[in-house]
C-alpha positions as CSV (number, residue, x, y, z in Angstrom):
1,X,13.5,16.6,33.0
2,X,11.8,13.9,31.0
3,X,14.9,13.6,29.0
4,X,17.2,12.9,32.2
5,X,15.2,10.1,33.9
6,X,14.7,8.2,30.6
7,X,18.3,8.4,30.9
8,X,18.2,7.5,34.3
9,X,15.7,4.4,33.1
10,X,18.0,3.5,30.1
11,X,21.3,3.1,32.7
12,X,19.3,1.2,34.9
13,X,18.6,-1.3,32.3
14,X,21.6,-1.4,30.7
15,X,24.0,-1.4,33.6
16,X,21.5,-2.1,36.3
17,X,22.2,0.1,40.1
18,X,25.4,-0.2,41.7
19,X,25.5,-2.5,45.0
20,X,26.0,0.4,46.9
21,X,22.7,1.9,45.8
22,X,21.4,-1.8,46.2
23,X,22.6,-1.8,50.1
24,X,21.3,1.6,51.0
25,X,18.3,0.8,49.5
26,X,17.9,-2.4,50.9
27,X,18.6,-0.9,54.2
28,X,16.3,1.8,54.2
29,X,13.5,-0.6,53.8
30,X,14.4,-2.6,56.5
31,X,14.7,-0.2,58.9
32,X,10.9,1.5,57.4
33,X,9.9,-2.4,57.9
34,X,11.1,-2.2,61.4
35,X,9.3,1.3,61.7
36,X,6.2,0.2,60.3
37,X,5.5,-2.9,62.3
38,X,5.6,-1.2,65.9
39,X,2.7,0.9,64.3
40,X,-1.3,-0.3,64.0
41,X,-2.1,1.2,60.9
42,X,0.7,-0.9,58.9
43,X,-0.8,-4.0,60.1
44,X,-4.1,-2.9,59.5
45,X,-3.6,-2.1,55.8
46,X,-1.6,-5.4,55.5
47,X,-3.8,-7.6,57.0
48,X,-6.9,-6.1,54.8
49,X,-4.3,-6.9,51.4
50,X,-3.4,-10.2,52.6
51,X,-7.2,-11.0,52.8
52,X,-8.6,-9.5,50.0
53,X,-5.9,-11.0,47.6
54,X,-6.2,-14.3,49.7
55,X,-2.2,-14.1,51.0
56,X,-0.9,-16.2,54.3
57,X,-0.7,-13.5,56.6
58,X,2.5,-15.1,57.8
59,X,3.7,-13.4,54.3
60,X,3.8,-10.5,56.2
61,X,6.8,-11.2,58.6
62,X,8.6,-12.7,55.7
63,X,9.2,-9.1,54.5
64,X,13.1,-9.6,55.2
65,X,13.7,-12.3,53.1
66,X,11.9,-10.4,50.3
67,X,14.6,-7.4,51.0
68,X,17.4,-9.7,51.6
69,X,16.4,-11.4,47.9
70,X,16.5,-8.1,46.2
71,X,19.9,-7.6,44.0
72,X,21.8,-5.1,41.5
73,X,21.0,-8.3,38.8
74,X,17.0,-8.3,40.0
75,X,16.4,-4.8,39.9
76,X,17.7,-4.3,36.3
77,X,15.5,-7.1,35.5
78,X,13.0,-5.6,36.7
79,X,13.6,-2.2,35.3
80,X,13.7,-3.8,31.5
81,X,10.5,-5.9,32.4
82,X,8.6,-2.9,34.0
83,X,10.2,0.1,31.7
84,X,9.9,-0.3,28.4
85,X,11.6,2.9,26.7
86,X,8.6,2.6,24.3
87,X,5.8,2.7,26.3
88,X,5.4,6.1,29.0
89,X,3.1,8.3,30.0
90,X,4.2,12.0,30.3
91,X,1.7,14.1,32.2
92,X,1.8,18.1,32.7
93,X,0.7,20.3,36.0
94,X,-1.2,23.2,34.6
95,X,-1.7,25.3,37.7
96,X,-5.4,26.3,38.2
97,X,-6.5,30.0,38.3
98,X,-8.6,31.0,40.8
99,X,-10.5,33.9,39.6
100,X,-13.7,32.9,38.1
């Protein structure tokens, strides 16, 4: 599996995601966005970041434009910034036993 998504990675940063991916994605978060603000808790958390990393809490309803600014170009950017094929971490589940 390791060996697929570094493939997955490398594609991403060489040909960066279709715009179809790009829209779907795009809307998905929208519509979460939507989800999210009708609920306390997601205010609550954001509200606590925008204070403790001293944010304009009007940053919060700007969440759109962030989404609408996201493109095929940025997120293959982002993906050779944030994914160097040099630098992982692998980790491995070892289920625990339970007798003693």
């Amino acid at each position: 599996m390791t060996d697929r998504i570094m493939q997955e990675i490398k594609r991403l940063q060489d040909e960066g995601p279709s715009a179809d991916l790009t829209s779907r994605a795009k809307e998905g978060a929208r519509r979460g966005y939507e989800t999210a603000l009708k609920q306390n808790g997601y205010w609550l958390r954001r509200l606590t970041t925008v204070q403790v990393l001293d944010q304009n809490p009007e940053e919060i309803l700007r969440r759109n434009e962030r989404i609408d600014a996201v493109t095929p170009a940025s997120l293959q950017a982002a993906f050779k910034q944030y994914f160097p094929m040099n630098r992982f971490t692998e980790a491995v589940l070892v289920p625990m036993t339970t007798g003693h």
